[in-house]
Structures are given as structure tokens and as C-alpha cells.
N, CA, C and O atoms as a printed pandas DataFrame, in Angstrom:
     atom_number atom_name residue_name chain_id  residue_number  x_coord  y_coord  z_coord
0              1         N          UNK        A               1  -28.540  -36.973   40.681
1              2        CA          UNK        A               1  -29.207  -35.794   41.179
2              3         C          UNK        A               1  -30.234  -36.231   42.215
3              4         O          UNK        A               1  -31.153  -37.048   42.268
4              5         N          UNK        A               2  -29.808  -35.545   42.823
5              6        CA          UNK        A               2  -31.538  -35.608   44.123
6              7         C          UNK        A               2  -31.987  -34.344   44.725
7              8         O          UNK        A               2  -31.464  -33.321   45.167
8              9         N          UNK        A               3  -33.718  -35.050   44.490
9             10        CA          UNK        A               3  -34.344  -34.003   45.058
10            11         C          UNK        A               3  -34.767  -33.694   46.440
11            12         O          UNK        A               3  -35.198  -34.628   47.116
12            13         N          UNK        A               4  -34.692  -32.332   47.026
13            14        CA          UNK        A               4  -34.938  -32.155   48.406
14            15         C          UNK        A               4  -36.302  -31.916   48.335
15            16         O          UNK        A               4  -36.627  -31.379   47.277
16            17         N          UNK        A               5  -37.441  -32.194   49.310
17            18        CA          UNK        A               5  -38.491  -32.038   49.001
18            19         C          UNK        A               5  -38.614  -31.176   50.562
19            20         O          UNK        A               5  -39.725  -30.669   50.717
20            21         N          UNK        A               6  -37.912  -31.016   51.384
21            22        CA          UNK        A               6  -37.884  -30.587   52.589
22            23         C          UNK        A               6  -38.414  -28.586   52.517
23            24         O          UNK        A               6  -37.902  -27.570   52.048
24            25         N          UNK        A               7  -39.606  -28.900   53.233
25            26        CA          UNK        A               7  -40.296  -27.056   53.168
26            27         C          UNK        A               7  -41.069  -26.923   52.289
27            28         O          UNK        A               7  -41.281  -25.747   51.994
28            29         N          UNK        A               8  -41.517  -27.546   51.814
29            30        CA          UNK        A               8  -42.548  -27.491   50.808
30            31         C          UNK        A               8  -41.946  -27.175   49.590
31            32         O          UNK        A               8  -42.747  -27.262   48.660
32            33         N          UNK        A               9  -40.599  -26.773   49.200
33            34        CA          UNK        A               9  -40.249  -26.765   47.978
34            35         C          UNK        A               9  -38.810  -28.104   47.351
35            36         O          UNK        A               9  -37.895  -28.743   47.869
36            37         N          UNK        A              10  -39.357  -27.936   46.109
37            38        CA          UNK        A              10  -38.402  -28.699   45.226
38            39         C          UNK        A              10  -36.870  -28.422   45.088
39            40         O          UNK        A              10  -36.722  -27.303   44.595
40            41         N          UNK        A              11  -35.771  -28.988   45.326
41            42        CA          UNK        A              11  -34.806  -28.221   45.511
42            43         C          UNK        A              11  -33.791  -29.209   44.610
43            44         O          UNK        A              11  -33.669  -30.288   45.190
44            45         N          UNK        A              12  -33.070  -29.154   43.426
45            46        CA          UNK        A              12  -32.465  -29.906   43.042
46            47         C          UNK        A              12  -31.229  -30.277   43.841
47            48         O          UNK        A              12  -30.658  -29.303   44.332
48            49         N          UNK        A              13  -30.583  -31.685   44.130
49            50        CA          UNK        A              13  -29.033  -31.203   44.833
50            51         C          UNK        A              13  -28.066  -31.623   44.039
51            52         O          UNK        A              13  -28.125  -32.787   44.438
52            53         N          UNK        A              14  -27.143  -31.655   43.173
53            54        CA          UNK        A              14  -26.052  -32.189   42.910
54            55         C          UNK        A              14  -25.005  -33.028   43.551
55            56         O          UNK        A              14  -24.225  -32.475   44.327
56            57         N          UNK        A              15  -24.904  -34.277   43.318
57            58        CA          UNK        A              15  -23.981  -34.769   43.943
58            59         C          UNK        A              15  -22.262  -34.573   43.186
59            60         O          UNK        A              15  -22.249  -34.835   41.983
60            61         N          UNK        A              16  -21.199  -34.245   43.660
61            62        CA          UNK        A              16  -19.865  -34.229   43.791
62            63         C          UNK        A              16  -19.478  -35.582   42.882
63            64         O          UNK        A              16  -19.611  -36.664   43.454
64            65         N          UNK        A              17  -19.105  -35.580   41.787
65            66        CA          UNK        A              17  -17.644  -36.593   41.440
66            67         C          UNK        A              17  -16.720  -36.807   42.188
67            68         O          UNK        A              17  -15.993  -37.792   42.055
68            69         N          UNK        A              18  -16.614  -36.158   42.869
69            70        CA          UNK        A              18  -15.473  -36.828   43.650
70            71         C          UNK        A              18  -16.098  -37.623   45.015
71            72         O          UNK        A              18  -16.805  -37.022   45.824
72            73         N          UNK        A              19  -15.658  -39.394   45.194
73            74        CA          UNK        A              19  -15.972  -39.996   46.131
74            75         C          UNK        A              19  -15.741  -39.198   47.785
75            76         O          UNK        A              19  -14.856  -38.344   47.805
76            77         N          UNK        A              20  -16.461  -39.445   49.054
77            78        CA          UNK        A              20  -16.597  -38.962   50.170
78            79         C          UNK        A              20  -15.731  -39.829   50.934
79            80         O          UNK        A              20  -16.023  -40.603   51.846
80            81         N          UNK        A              21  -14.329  -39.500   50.269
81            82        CA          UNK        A              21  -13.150  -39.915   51.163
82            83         C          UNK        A              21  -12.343  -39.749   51.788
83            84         O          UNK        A              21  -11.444  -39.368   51.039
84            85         N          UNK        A              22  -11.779  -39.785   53.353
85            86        CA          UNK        A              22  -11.247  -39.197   54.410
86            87         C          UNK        A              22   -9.640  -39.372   53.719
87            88         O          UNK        A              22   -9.294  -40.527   53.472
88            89         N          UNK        A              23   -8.900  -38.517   53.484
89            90        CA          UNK        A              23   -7.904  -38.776   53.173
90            91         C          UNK        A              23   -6.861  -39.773   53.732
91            92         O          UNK        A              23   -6.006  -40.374   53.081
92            93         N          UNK        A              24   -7.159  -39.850   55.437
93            94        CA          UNK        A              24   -6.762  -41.098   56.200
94            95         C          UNK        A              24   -6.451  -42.271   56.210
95            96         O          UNK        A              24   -5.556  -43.081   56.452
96            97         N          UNK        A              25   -8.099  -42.035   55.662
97            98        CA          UNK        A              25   -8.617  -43.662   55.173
98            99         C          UNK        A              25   -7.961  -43.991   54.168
99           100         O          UNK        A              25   -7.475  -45.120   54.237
100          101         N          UNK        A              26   -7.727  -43.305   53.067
101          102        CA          UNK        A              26   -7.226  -43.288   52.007
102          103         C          UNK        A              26   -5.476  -43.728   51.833
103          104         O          UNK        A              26   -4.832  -44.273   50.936
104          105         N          UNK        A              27   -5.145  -43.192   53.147
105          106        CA          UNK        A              27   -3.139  -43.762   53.063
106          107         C          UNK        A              27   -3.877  -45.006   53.952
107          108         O          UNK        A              27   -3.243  -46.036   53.726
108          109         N          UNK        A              28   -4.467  -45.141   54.443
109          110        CA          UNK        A              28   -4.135  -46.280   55.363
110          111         C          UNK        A              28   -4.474  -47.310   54.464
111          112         O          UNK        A              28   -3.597  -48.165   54.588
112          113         N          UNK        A              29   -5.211  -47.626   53.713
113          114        CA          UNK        A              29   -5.762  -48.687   52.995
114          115         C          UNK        A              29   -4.867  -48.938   51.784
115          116         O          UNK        A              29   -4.920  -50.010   51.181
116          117         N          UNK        A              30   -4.059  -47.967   51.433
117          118        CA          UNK        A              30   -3.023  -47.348   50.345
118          119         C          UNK        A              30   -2.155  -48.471   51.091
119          120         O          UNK        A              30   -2.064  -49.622   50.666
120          121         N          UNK        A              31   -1.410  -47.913   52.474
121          122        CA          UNK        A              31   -0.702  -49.227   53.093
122          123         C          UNK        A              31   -0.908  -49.989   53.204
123          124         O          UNK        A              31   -0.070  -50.793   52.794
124          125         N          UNK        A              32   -2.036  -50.511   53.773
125          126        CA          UNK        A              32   -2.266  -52.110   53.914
126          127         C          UNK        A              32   -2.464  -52.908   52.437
127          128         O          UNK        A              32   -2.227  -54.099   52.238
128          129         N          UNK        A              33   -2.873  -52.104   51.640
129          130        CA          UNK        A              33   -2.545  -53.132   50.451
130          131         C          UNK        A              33   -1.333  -53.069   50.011
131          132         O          UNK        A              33   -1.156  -53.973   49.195
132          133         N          UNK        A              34   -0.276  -52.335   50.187
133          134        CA          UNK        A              34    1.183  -52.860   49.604
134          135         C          UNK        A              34    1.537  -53.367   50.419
135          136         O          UNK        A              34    2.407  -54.106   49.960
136          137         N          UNK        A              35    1.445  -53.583   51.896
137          138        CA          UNK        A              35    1.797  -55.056   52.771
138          139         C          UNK        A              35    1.431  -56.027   52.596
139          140         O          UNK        A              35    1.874  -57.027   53.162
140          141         N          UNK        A              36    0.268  -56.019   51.537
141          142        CA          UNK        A              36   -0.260  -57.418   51.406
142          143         C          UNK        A              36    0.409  -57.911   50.063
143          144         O          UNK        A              36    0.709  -59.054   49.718
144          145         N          UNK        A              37    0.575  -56.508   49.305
145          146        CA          UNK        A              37    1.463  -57.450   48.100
146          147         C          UNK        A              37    2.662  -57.938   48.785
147          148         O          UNK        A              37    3.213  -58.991   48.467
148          149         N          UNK        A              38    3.051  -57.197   49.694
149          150        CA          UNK        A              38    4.850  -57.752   49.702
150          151         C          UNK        A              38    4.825  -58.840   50.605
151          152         O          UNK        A              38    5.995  -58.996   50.954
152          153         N          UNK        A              39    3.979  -59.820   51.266
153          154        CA          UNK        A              39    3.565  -60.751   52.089
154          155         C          UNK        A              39    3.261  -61.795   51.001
155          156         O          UNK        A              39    3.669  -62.951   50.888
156          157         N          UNK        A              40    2.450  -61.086   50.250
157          158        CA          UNK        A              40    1.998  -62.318   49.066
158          159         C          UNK        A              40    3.411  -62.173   48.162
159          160         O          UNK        A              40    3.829  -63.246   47.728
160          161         N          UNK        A              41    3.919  -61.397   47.944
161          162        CA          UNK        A              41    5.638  -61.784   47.123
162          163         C          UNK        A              41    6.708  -62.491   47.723
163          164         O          UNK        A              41    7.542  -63.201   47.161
164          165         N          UNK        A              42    6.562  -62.137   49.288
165          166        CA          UNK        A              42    7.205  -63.329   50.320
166          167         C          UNK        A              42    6.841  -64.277   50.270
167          168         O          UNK        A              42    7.762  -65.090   50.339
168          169         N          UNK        A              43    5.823  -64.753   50.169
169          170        CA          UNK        A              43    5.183  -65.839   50.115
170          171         C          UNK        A              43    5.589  -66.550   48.891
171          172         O          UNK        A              43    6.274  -67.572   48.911
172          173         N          UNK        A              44    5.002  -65.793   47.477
173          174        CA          UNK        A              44    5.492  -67.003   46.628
174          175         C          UNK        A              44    6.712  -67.110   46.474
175          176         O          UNK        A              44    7.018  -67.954   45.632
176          177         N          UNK        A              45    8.102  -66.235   47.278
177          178        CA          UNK        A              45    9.233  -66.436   46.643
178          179         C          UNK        A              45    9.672  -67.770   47.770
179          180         O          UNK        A              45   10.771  -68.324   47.789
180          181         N          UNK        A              46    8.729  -68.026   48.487
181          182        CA          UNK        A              46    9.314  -69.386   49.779
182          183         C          UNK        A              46    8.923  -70.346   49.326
183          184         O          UNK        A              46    9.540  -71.382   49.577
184          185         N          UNK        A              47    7.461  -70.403   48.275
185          186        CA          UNK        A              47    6.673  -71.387   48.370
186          187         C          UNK        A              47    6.634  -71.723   46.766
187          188         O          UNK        A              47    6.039  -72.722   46.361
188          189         N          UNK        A              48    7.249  -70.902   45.961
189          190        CA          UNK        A              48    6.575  -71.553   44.390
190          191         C          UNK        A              48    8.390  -71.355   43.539
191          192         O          UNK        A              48    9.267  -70.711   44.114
192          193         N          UNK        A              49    8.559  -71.829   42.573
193          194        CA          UNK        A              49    9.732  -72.008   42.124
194          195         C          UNK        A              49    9.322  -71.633   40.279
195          196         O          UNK        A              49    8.232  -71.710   39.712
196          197         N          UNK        A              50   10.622  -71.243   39.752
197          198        CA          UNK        A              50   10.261  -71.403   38.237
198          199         C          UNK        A              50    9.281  -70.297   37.832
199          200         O          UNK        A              50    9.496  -69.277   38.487
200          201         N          UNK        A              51    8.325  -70.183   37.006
201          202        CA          UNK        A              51    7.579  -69.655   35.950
202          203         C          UNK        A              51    6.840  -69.190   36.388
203          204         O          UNK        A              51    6.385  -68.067   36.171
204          205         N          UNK        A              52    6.446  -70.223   37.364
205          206        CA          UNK        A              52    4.598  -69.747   38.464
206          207         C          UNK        A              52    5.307  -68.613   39.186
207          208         O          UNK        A              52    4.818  -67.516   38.917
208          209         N          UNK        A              53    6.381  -68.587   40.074
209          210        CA          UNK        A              53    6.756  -67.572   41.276
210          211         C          UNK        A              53    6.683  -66.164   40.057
211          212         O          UNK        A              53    5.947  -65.178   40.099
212          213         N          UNK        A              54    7.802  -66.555   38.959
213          214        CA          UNK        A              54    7.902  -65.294   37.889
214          215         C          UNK        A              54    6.565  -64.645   37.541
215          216         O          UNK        A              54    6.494  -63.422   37.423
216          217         N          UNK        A              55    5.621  -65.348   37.392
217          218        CA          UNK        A              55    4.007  -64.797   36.945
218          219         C          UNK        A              55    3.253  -64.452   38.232
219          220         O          UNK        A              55    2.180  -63.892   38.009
220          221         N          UNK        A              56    3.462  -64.590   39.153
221          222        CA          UNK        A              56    2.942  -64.186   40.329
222          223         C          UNK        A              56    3.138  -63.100   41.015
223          224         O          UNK        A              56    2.324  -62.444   41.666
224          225         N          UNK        A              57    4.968  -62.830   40.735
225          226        CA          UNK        A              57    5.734  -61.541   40.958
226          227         C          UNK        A              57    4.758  -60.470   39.742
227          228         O          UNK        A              57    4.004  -59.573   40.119
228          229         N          UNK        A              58    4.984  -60.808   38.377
229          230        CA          UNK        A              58    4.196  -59.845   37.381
230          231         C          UNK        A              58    3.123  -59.339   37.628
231          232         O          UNK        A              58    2.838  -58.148   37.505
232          233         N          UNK        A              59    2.020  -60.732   38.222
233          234        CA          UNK        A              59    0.898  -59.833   38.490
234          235         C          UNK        A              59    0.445  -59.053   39.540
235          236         O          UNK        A              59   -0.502  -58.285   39.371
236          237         N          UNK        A              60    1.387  -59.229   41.315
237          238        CA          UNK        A              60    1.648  -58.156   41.889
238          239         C          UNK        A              60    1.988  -57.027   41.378
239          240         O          UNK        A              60    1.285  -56.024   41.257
240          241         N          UNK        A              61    2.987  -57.169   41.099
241          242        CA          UNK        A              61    3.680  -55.784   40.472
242          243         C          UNK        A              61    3.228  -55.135   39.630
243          244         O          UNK        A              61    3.635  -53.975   39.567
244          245         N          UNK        A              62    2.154  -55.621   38.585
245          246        CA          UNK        A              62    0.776  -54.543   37.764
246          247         C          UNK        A              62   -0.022  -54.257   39.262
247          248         O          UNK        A              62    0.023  -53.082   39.626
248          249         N          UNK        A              63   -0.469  -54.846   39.819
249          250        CA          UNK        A              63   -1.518  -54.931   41.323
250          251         C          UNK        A              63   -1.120  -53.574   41.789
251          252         O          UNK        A              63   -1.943  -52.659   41.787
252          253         N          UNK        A              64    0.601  -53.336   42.351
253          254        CA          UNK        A              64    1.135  -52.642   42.887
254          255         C          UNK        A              64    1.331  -50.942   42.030
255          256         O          UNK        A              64    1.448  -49.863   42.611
256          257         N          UNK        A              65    1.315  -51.157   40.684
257          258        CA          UNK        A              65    1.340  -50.001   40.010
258          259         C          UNK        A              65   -0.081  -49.505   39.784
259          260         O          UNK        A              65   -0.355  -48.311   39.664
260          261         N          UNK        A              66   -1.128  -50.676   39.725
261          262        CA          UNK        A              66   -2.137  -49.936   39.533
262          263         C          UNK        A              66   -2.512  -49.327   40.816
263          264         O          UNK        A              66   -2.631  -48.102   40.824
264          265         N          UNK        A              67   -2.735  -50.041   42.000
265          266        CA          UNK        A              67   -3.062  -49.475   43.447
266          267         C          UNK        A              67   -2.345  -47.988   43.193
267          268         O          UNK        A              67   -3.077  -47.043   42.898
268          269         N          UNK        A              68   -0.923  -47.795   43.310
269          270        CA          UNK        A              68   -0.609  -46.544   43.007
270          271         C          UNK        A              68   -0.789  -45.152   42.279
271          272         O          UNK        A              68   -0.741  -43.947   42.530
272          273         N          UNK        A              69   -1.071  -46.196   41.020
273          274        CA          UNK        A              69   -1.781  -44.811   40.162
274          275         C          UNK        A              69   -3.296  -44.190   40.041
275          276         O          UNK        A              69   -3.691  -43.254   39.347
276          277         N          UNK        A              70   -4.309  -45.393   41.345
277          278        CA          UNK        A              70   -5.421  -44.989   41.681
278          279         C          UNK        A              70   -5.069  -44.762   43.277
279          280         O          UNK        A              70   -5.995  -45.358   43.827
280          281         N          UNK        A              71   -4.348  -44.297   44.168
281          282        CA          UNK        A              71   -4.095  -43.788   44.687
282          283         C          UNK        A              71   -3.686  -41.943   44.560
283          284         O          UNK        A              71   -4.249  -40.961   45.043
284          285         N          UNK        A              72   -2.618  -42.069   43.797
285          286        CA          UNK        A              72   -2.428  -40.754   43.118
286          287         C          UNK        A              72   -3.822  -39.785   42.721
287          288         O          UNK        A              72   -4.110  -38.688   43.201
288          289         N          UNK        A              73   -4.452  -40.445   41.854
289          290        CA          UNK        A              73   -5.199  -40.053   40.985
290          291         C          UNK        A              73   -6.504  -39.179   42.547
291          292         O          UNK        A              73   -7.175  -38.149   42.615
292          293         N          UNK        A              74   -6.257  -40.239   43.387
293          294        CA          UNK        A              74   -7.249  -40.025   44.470
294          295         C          UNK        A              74   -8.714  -40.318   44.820
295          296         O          UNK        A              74   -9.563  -39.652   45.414
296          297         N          UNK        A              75   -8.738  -42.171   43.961
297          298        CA          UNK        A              75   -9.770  -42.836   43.884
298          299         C          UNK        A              75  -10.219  -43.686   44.743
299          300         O          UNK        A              75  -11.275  -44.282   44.530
């Protein structure tokens, strides 16, 4: 909460739950982080072999579902 003190009176203001986000901003950053997973999944599928590449794919791919479902959500 904040107060306006502007005019000589007290004015309570409420701030909004919901973050002050341009919806724009919001796909664009939405994209650039699933280019970065699929760059970093290119990556380890050139560069790592076995168990590590398999655990690396997993934890993109939670990365990639969560980005999505705080996307959706509109966070």
C-alpha cells in the first residue's frame, strides 16, 4: 500500500497483483528462452554422451515446462 500525500490530503493507493507487464515483452522473452533451451539441447546432444546428455535433456525439459506454465499463467 502507498500513501499519496499530494494536496494536503492522505490518500491510500493500492497496488495491483498483477505484475506491470507489456504483453510484448512477455512473448518475446517467452521466445528467447525456448531458443536458449533448444541451443543448450543442441549443444549437449554434440558435446556430452551417455547419462550426463540424458540429465541435461531432463532438466531442460522441466526448464521448458515450467517457463510455459508461468507463461500461461501470465507471470
Amino acid at each position: 500500500m502507498n500513501i499519496d500525500v499530494s494536496r494536503g490530503s492522505l490518500l491510500c493507493v493500492e497496488q495491483s497483483a498483477a505484475p506491470c507487464q507489456n504483453e510484448l515483452t512477455m512473448t518475446t522473452r517467452f521466445l528467447w528462452a525456448l531458443g536458449v533451451y533448444a541451443v543448450l539441447a543442441l549443444l549437449a546432444a554434440f558435446t556430452l554422451d551417455g547419462n550426463l546428455r540424458l540429465a541435461v535433456w531432463i532438466l531442460l525439459a522441466g526448464l521448458t515446462v515450467k517457463t510455459c506454465i508461468a507463461y500461461k499463467a501470465g507471470w
